[in-house]
Structure formats: structure tokens, C-alpha cells
N, C-alpha and C positions, 0 to 999 in steps of 0.2 A: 180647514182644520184637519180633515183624512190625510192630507199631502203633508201635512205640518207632523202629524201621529206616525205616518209611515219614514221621513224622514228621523223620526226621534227614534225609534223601531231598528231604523237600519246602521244606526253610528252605535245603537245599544246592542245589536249582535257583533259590532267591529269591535267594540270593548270587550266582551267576552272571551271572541274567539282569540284576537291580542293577548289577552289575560293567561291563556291556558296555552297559547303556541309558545310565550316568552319564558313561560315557569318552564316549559319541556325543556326547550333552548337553555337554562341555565340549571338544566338539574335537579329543578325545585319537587317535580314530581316526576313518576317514571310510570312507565304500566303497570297495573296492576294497583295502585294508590286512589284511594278516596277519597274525590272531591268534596271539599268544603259545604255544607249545606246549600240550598236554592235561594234560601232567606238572608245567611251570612254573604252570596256573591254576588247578592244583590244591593246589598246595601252598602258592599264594598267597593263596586264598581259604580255603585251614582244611579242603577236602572231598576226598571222593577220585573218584578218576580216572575210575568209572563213572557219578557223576553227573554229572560235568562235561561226558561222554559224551554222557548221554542229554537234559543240557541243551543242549547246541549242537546234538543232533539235533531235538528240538524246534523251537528257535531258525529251523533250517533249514528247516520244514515251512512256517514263515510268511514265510519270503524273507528272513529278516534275518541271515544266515549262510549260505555257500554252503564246505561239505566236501567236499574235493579229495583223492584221493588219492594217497599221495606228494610232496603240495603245502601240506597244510595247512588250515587254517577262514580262509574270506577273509569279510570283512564286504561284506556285498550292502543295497542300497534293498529293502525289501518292497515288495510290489506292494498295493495297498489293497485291490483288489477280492478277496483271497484271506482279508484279515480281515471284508470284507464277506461274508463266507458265512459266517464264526462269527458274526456281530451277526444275520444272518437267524434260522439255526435257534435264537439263543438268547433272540430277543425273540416269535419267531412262534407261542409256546406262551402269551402274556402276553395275560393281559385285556385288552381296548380298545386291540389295537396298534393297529390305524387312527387311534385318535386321538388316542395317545403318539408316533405319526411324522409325526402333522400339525404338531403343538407344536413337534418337535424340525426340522421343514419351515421351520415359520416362522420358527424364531431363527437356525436357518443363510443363508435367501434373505435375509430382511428387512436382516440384516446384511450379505449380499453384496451389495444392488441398490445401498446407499445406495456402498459401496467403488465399486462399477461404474461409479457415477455420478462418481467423483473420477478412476478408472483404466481407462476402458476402452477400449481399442485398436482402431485402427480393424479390425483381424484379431478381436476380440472382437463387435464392432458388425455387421460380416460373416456371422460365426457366428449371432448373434441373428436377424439379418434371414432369415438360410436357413430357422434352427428354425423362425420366424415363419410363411414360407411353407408350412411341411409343415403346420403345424396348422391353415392355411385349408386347404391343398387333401386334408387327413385327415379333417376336421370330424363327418363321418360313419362313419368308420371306426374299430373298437373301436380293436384292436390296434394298426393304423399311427396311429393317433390319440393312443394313450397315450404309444407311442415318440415320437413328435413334440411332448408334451406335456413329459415327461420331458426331451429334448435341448434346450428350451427352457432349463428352469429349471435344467437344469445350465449350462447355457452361462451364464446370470445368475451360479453362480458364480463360473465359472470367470472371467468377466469383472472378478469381486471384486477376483481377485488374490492371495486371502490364503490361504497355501499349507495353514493350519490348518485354513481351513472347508474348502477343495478336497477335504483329505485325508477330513474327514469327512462330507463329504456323499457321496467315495465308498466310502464304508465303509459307509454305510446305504444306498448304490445298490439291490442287492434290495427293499429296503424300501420305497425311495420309490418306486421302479418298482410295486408293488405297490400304492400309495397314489394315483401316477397313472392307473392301469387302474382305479382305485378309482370314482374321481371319474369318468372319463370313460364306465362304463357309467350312473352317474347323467347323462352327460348324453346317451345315448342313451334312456333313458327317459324326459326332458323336452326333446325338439326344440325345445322355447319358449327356451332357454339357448344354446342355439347360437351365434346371433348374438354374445349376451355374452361366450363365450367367447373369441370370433375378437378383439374392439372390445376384451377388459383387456387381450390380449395385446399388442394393438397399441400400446394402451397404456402401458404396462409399457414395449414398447420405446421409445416416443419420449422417455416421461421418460428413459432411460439418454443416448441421445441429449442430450438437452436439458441433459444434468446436474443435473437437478433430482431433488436428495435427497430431499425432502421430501414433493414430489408423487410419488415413483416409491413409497416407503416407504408411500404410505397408499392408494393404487391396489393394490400388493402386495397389503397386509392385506384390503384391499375384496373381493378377488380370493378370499383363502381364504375369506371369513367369508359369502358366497353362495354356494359350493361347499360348503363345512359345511350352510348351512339344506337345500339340496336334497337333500343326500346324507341329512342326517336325517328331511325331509321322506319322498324312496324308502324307506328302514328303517322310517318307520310305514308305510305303505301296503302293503309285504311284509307286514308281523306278521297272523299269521294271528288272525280272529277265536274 
């Protein structure tokens, strides 16, 4: 009977959450709007009142519901970076995450430089040029190096535009954050890259500048696919004999 309660439990949090992601999806409610009583979404949905409960508490732990008391469930914007700490610990037990967040790296930026390059504002262009600066003047620096590495190629998206890739690049922030510290101890161990570092960067930015989609898109990819050889390049030379 437990197994029987906790299944009925879990198709009645699928109801809910269905319930309130399809009304956002059409409109029906926006942030800042009050959800229907506990009693009325209960009886409308077929479940009772304690899952409804512990589904809008849930709901609430990811920003997408905020529970008032005396006031009611008001519907809230989640904040991305708090599902980004669920996508961390649940990809960072996973074979070859390094180079499942490289992949998922490339199809997010590649897609944002070419957008960048049709949208990018002179406030975005600003942004690029700053990141730009930190990574000459970090070049040698693990830590401030990766941070400046990172606020680079967010800023690329952010310059995109497209509020889907935004949202998902910052939701693998941990991740990619951890994939630019990645890369940039491989380029403390080959000072020979350096230079190349500073030169795609610059790179990278003047094609946004320039507008040019098609040279900014294959400079990008240039950019990972020399980062890969080096990095795999350090990973044999570690392996112990």
C-alpha cells in the first residue's frame, strides 16, 4: 500500500507542476499573479490538498512559486543559477563530463556568436571589450584568468540575445566555469599558447564587431578544437607510466 500512496503522490506532483508550467506556457498567468486557492487546485486537479502542499513547496525551493502567509502562492521568475547547482551535482558524477560540457559549450556559444553578430549592442560590445581586457591582463593567472575567461564567453551570449540560450548557459554556469579553469590550467602548463589565447580572443571579438557570422563561427570552433588538442595533449603527459 506505501508503494501504491507514493506512486499516487508522484503522478499528483506531475499534475500540478503540468498544471502551472502549461498556464505560464500560454499566458494564463505571469509573475507576480495569485495562485488559485490549495483547496480550489486541489479539487481541480483530481489530488488532495497535501500534495498540492508539498508540490507548490517544492515549486518554491526553485524560485518558481513564492508562499505568503495569509497572502497566498504568488507565481515568481526562478533564478537560473539555483537550477544550476541541480545540473552541477547531477552531471559531476558522469563519465567525461569535461567533454559532455564542451559539446554542450559549443552548441550554446557557436549559436550565440553567429546571433551576436546580427544583435549586438553597443552595451554588449562594451561588455566584450572589458571581458577582453581581463584576459590580456590575467593571461598568467590561474583563477582570475578562468573568471575572465568565462565572463568572456558569457558575455558572447549574452550578446546573442536569445533569452533560451541565456537561460541555459546559465544553468550550466558551474559547469562551464569548471571547464574554463579546465582549459586554462592546460594553458599554464604550455606558456607556448598564450599568445593564441590573447590573438582568438581578439579575434572572436572583432568578428562580433564586424558582423561577420561566418568568420566569427569558424574562429569560435578554431578556438575549441586547439584547446581540446592541448588539453588532451596535458592528459597524456600526466598518465603515469
Amino acid at each position: 500500500m506505501q508503494i501504491v500512496r507514493q506512486e499516487d503522490d508522484s503522478k499528483g506532483f506531475e499534475k500540478v507542476f503540468s498544471f502551472l508550467r502549461d498556464l505560464l506556457l500560454e499566458g494564463a498567468i505571469q509573475p507576480g499573479d495569485k495562485l488559485i486557492p490549495e483547496r480550489d487546485l486541489a479539487l481541480k486537479l483530481g489530488v488532495s490538498r497535501p500534495v498540492v502542499r508539498e508540490a507548490l513547496r517544492a515549486l518554491s525551493m526553485i524560485g518558481a512559486v513564492d508562499i505568503r502567509e495569509r497572502v497566498g502562492t504568488i507565481v515568481t521568475r526562478p533564478d537560473v543559477s539555483t537550477l544550476g547547482e541541480f545540473f552541477a551535482f547531477a552531471l559531476a558524477q558522469e563519465k567525461d563530463v569535461v567533454e559532455d560540457v564542451m559539446e554542450a559549450r559549443i552548441a550554446i556559444e557557436c549559436q550565440s556568436i553567429r546571433l551576436a553578430c546580427r544583435r549586438a549592442s553597443l552595451t554588449d560590445l562594451e561588455r566584450l571589450r572589458a571581458a577582453l581586457d581581463q584576459i590580456e591582463a590575467t593571461v598568467d593567472q590561474l583563477e582570475l584568468g578562468s573568471q575572465a575567461d568565462f565572463e568572456f564567453h558569457a558575455a558572447l551570449v549574452q550578446a546573442g540575445g536569445s533569452k533560451t540560450l541565456i537561460n541555459l548557459h546559465g544553468t550550466v554556469a558551474a559547469l562551464l566555469m569548471h571547464s574554463h579553469r579546465h582549459r586554462r590550467e592546460t594553458v599554464q602548463l604550455h606558456p607556448d599558447i598564450k599568445s593564441r589565447v590573447i590573438a582568438d580572443h581578439r579575434r572572436i571579438f572583432q568578428a562580433v564587431v564586424d558582423h561577420d557570422e561566418q568568420a566569427a563561427d569558424q574562429i569560435l570552433r578554431e578556438h575549441f578544437r586547439i584547446g581540446d588538442e592541448y588539453r588532451h595533449k596535458a592528459a597524456t603527459e600526466w598518465r603515469p607510466s
